[in-house]
C-alpha positions as CSV (number, residue, x, y, z in Angstrom):
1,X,31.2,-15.1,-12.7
2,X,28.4,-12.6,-13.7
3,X,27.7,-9.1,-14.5
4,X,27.3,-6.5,-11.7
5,X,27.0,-3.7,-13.7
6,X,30.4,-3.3,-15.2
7,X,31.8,-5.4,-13.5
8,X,32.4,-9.7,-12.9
9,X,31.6,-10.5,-9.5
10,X,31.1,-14.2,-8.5
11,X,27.3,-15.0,-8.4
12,X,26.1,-15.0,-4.8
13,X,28.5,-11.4,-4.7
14,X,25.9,-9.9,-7.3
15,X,22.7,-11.0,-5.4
16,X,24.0,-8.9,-2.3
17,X,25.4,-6.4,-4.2
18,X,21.9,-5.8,-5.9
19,X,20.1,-6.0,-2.8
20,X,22.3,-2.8,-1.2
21,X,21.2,-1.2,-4.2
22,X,17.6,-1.4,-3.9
23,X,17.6,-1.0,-0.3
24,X,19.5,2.4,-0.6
25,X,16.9,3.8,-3.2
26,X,13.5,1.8,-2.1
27,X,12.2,5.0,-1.1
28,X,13.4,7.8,-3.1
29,X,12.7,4.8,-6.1
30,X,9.5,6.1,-7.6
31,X,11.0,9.8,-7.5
32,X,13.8,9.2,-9.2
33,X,12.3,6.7,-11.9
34,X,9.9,10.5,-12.3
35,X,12.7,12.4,-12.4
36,X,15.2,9.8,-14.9
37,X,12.7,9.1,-17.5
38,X,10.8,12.5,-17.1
39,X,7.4,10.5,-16.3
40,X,7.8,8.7,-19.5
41,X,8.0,5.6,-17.3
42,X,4.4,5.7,-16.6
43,X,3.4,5.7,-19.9
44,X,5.3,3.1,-20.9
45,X,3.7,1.0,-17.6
46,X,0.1,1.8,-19.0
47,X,1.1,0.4,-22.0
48,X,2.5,-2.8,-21.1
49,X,-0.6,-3.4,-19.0
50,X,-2.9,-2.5,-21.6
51,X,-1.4,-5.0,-24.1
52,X,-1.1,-7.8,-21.3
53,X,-4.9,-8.5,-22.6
54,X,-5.8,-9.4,-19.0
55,X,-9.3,-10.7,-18.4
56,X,-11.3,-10.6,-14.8
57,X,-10.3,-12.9,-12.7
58,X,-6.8,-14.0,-14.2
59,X,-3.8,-15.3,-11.7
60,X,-1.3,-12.6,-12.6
61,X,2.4,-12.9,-10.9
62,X,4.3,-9.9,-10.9
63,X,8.3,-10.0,-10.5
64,X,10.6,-7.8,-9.6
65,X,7.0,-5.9,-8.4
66,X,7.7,-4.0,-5.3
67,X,6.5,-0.8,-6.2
68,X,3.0,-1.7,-7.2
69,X,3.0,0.2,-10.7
70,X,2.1,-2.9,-12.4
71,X,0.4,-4.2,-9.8
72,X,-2.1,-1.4,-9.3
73,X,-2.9,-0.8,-13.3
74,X,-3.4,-5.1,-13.4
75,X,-6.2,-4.6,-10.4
76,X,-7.8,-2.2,-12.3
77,X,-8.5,-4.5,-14.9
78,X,-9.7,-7.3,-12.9
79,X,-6.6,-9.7,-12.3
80,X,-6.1,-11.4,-9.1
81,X,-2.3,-10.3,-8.4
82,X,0.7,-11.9,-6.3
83,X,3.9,-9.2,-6.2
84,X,6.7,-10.7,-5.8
85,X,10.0,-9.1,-4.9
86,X,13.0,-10.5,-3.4
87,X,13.8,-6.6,-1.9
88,X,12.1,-6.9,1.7
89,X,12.4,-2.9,1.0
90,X,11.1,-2.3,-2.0
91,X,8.0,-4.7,-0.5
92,X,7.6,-2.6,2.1
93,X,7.5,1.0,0.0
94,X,4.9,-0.7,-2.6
95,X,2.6,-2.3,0.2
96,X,2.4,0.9,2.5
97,X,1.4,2.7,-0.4
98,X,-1.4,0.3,-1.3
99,X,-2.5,-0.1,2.0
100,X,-2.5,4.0,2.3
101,X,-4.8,3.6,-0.5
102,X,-7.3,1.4,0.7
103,X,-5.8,-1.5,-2.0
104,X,-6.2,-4.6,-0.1
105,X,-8.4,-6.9,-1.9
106,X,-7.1,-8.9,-4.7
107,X,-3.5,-8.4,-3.9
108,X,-0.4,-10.8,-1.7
109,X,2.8,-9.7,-1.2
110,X,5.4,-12.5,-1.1
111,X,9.4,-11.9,-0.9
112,X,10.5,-14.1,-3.2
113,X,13.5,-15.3,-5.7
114,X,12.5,-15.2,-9.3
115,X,15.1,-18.0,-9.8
116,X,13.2,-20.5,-7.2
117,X,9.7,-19.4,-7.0
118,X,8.0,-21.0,-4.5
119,X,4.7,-21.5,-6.5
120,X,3.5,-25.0,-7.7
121,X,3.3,-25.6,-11.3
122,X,0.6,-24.4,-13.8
123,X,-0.5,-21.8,-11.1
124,X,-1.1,-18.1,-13.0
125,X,-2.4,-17.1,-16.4
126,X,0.7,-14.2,-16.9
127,X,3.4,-13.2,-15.3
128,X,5.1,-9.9,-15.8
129,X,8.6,-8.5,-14.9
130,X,9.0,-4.8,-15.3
131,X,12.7,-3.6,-15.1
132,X,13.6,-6.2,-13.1
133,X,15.3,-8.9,-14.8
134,X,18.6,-7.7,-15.6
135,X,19.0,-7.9,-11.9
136,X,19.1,-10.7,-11.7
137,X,21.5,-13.0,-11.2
138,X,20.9,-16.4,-13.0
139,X,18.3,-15.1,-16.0
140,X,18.2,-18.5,-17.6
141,X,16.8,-20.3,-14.0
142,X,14.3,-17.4,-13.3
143,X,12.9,-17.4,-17.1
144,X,12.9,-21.1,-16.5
145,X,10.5,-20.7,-13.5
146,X,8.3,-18.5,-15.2
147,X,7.6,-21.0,-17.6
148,X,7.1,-23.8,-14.7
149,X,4.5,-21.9,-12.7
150,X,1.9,-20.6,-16.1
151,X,-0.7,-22.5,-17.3
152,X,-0.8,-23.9,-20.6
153,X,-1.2,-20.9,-23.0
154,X,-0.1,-18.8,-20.1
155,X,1.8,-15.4,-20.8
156,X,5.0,-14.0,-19.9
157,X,5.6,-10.0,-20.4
158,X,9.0,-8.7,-19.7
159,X,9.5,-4.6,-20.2
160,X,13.6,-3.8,-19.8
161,X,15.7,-1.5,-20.8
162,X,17.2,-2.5,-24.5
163,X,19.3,-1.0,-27.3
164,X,18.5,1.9,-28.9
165,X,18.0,1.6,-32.7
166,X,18.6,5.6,-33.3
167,X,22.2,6.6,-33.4
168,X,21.5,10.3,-32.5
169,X,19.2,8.5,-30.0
170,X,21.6,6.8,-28.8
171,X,24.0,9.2,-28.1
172,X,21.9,11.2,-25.8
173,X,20.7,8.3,-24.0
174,X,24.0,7.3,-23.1
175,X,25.0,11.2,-22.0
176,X,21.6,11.4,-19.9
177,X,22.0,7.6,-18.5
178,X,25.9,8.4,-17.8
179,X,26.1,12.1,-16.8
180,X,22.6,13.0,-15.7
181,X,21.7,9.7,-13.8
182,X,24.5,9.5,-11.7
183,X,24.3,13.0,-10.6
184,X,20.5,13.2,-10.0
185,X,21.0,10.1,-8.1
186,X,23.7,11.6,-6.0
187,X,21.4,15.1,-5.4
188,X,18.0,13.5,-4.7
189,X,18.6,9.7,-3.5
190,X,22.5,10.3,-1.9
191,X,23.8,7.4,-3.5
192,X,25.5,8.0,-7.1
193,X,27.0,4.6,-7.1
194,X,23.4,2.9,-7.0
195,X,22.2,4.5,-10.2
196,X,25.9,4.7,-11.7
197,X,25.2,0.4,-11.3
198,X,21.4,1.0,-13.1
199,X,23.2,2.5,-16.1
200,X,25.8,0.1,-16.4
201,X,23.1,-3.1,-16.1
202,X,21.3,-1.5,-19.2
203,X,24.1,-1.7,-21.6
204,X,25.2,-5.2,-20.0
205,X,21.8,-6.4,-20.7
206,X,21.2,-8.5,-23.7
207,X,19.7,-6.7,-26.8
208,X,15.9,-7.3,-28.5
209,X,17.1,-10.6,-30.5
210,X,19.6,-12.0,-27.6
211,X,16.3,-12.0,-25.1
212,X,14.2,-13.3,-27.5
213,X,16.5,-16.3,-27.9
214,X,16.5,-16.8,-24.1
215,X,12.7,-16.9,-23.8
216,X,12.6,-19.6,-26.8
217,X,15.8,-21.6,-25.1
218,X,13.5,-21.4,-21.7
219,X,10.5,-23.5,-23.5
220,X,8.6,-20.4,-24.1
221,X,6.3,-19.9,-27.7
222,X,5.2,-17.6,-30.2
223,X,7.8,-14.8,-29.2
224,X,7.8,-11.1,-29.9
225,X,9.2,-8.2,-28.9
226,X,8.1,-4.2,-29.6
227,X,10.3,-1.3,-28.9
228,X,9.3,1.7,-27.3
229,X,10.8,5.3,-27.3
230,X,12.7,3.8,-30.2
231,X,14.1,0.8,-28.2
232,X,15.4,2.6,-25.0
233,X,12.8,0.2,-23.8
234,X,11.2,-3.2,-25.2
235,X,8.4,-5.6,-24.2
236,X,9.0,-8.9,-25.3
237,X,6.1,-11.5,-24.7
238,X,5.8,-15.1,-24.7
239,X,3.5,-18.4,-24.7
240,X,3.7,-21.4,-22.8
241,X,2.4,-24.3,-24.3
């Protein structure tokens, strides 16, 4: 069994289940990330990017990636970028926009499984995964293929949802992420169950030190973590060897 939000659903149960969800909200997703973290979200992205240290030219994979945040801020710097998503919908919302853009060059859209990525080994100098992987389903086999597929001295950078250090903090996080989120995802995306499940995965999702020990148990190096907001977020980084 595994986690769908609060909930224990057997495995392949979870990977549907989170699949409705990001179909419902694929396009109301960037409007309501706007509206939940009240743009915060965007810093946050910039800053993750920023301290990716990503030099012209570098193979970048990006999980979880439909959107194109992290894609888009990567490009700007130079990187050569693969989005991955396993969300055909949430693919199709982030490339449209792109497109609309006149983004072309530089970029590949794949739907794929973090958990079996269908890259060969030692094939891209980072990979990222923004909000993505407490979605899914078998964490340990997906971190395992983000070590497989970097070059040595390759980078991982995960940004997720963690805990909050701050009691005060705390408490009006979990008000706004129970109360508000729900509700705003009921008025502006019809579908309160959706984002009822996105609260629930952030306070099943391991901590700062429990990730860290799953990024060292996958092979991975030198690994750090730094909150943000006071831990409401966290980017933890890694090194293959």
């Amino acid at each position: 069994m595994t986690d769908f939000g609060y909930k224990d659903v057997a495995p392949e149960e979870k990977t549907r289940l989170v699949g409705r969800v990001f179909t419902s909200v694929a396009q109301r997703y960037d409007l309501m990330n706007d509206l939940m973290s009240l743009g915060v979200h965007r810093l946050w992205k910039r800053r993750f990017v920023n301290s990716c240290r990503l030099r012209t030219g570098d193979r970048l994979l990006d999980l979880a990636g439909g959107t194109g945040d992290i894609a888009r801020l990567a490009a700007d710097r130079g990187a050569r970028v693969s989005i991955g998503d396993i969300n055909h919908a949430m693919l199709s919302v982030g490339r449209g926009r792109m497109d609309a853009e006149g983004r072309v060059s530089g970029l590949d859209w794949l739907q794929v499984n973090a958990e079996k990525l269908p890259f060969a080994d030692m094939s891209f100098d980072h990979v990222t995964i923004v909000f993505g992987l407490r979605n899914v389903t078998f964490r340990d086999q997906a971190l395992a293929e983000m070590h497989r597929v970097l070059k040595p001295g390759g980078r991982v950078h995960i940004m997720e949802f963690s805990k909050v250090g701050l009691p005060v903090l705390g408490r009006l996080y979990d008000t706004w992420s129970f109360q508000v989120m729900p509700r705003l995802g009921a008025a502006i995306a019809r579908d309160k169950e959706s984002y009822q499940y996105l609260s629930e995965s952030i306070r099943r999702f391991p901590d700062q030190e429990a990730l860290a020990g799953l990024l060292e148990e996958a092979g991975f190096e030198e690994v750090r973590w730094e909150n943000l907001s006071g831990g409401i977020c966290a980017i933890h980084r890694g090194v293959r060897v």
